[in-house]
C-alpha positions as MATLAB code, in Angstrom:
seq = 'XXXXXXXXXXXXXXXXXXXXXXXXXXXXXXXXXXXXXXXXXXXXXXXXXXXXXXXXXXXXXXXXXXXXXXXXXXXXXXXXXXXXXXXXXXXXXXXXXXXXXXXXXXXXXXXXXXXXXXXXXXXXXXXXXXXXXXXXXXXXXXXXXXXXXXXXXXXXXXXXXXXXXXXXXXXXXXXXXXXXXXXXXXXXXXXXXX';
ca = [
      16.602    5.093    4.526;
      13.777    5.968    2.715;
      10.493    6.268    4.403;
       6.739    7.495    3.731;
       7.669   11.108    3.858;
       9.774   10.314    0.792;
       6.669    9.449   -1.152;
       6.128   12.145   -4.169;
       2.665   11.524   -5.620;
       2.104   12.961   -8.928;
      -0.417   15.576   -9.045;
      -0.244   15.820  -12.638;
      -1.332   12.553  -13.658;
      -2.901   10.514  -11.096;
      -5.691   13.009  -10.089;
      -7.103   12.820  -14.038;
      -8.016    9.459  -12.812;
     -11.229    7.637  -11.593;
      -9.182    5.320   -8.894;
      -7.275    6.921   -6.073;
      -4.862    5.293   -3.529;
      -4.393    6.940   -0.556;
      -1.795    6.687    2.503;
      -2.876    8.076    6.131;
       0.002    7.674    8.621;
      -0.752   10.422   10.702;
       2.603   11.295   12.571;
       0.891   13.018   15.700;
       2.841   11.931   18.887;
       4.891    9.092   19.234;
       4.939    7.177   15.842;
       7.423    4.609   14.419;
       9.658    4.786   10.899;
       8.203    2.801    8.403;
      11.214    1.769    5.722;
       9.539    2.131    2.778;
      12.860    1.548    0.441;
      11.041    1.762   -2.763;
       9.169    5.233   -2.216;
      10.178    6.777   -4.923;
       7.801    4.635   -7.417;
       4.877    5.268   -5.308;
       3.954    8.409   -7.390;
       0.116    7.012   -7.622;
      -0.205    7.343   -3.871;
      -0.961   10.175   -2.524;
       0.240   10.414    0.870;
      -1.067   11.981    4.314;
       0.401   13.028    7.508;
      -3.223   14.711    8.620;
      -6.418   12.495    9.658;
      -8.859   15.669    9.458;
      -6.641   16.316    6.062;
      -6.872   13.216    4.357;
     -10.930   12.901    5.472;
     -11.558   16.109    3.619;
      -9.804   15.106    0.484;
     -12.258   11.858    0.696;
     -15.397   13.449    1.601;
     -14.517   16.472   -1.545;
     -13.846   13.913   -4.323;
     -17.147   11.741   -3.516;
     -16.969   10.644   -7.426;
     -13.765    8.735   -6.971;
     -13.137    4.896   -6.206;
     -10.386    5.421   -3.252;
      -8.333    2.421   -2.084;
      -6.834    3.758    1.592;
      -3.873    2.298    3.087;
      -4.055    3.692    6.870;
      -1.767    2.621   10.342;
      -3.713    1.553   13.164;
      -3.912    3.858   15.210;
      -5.495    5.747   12.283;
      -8.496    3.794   12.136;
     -10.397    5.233   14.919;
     -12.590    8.182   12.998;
     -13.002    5.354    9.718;
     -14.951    3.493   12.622;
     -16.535    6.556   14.415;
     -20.182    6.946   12.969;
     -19.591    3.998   11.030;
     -17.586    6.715    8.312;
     -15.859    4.218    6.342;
     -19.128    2.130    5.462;
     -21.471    5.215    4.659;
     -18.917    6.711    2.803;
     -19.422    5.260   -0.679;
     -16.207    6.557   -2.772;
     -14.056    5.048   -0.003;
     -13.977    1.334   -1.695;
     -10.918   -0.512    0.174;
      -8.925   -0.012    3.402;
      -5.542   -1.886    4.028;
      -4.473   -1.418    7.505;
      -0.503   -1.549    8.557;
       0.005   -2.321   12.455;
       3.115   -2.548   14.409;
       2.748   -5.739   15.805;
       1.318   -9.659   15.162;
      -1.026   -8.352   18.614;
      -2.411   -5.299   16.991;
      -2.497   -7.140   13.509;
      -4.915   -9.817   15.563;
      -6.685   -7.947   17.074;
      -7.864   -5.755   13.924;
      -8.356   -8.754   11.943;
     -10.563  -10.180   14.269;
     -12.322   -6.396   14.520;
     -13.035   -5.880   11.239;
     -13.530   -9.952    9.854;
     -17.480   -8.815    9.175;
     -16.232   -5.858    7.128;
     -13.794   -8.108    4.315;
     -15.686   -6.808    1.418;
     -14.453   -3.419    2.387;
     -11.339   -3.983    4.563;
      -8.898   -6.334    3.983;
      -6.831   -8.429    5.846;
      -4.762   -5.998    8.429;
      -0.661   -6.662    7.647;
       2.242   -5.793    9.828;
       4.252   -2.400    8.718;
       7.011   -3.883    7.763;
       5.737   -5.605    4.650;
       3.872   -2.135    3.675;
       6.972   -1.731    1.001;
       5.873   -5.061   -0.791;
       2.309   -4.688    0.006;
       1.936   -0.927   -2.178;
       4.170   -2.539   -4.805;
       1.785   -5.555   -5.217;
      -1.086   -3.042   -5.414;
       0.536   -0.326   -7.849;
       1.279   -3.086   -9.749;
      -2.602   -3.699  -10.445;
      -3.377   -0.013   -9.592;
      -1.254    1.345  -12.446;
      -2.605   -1.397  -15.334;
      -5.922   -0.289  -13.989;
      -5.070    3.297  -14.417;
      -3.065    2.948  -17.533;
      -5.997    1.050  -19.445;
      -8.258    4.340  -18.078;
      -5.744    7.097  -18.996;
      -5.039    5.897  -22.598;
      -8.738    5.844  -23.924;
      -9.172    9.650  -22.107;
      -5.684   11.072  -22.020;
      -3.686    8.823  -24.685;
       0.033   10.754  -24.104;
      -0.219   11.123  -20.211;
      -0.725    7.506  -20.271;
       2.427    6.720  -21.060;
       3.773    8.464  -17.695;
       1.548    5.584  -16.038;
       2.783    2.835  -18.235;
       6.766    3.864  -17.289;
       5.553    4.052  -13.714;
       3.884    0.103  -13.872;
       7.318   -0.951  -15.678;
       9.485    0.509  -13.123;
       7.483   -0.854  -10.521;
       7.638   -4.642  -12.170;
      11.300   -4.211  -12.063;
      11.655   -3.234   -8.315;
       8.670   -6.651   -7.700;
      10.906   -9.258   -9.695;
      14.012   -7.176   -7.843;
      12.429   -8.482   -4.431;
      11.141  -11.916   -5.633;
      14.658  -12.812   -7.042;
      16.199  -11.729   -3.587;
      13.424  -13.595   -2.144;
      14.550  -16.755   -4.303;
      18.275  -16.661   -4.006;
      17.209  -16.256    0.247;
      15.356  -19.685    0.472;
      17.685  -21.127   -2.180;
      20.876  -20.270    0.035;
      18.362  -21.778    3.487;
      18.087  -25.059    1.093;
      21.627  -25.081    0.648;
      23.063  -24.604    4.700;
      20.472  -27.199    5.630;
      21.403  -30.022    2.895;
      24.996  -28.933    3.852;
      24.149  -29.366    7.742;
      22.575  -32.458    6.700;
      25.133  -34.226    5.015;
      27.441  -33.570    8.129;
      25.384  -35.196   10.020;
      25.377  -38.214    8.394;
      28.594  -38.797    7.816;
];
């Protein structure tokens, strides 16, 4: 099973860039495995295991436009001081949480702060969540790349391809799921009445 610590971000490419994604899932203590079964074509994110780590990298690259993807329990020094609001390169946060309770209870913490976090979602849709987002993340990089760095570009544009194969992957499983629930229940249905 592949997980975050099977994310490979690529230091040769993505850095050149203006937009950053980050990942903080800081593995002190107790912490739960995240499937992530599409890891390897998260090669724009750039992954951390380290809160003091991954607040460094932000506060040294202050002329970046970072999009942070965090766990709950990671949240605490964003909030601290008020870090994540006076902390201008650090444009979106996406928090993961372990259950509906925690994802409640952060949505209803940080409703006043939508313009710069979004809507908290439970860990187990993180997979389809960073695929949705490289999607956009990688057009948005490609279009920057090709008028600066025209033949790295294309390293970007292979990465947004692979990644629209692995979304219409999950959307046609997604499909054939509901189609096969349709199915059973006009099948159940039809017992019924007869």
């Amino acid at each position: 099973m592949k997980t975050i610590s099977d994310i490979v971000f690529d230091c040769s490419v993505y850095p050149l860039a203006k937009f950053w994604s980050l990942l903080l899932y800081d593995m002190t203590g107790i912490s739960i495995v995240i499937p992530l079964p599409n890891a390897y074509l998260m090669r724009f994110l750039h992954p951390f295991t380290d809160t003091t780590v991954c607040q460094k990298h932000i506060d040294d690259n202050d002329q970046k436009n970072i999009t942070l993807f965090t766990y709950e329990d990671n949240m605490n020094w964003l909030i601290i001081n008020s870090y994540f609001e006076n902390t201008s390169q650090l444009e979106k946060i996406n928090i993961f949480c372990s259950s509906i309770d925690n994802q409640d209870y952060w949505t209803g913490r940080t409703e006043r702060f939508r313009n710069k976090i979004e809507k908290p979602f439970l860990y187990n849709e993180l997979d389809i969540e960073l695929l949705l987002f490289g999607h956009k993340h990688t057009q948005k990089i490609y279009k920057e790349l090709y008028e600066k760095q025209g033949s790295v570009s294309n390293k970007v544009k292979e990465d947004a391809r692979n990644i629209m194969q692995a979304l219409a992957i999950y959307f046609q499983h997604k499909v054939n799921t509901e189609d096969e629930q349709i199915r059973l229940s006009e099948e159940a249905n039809e017992g019924v009445l007869e």
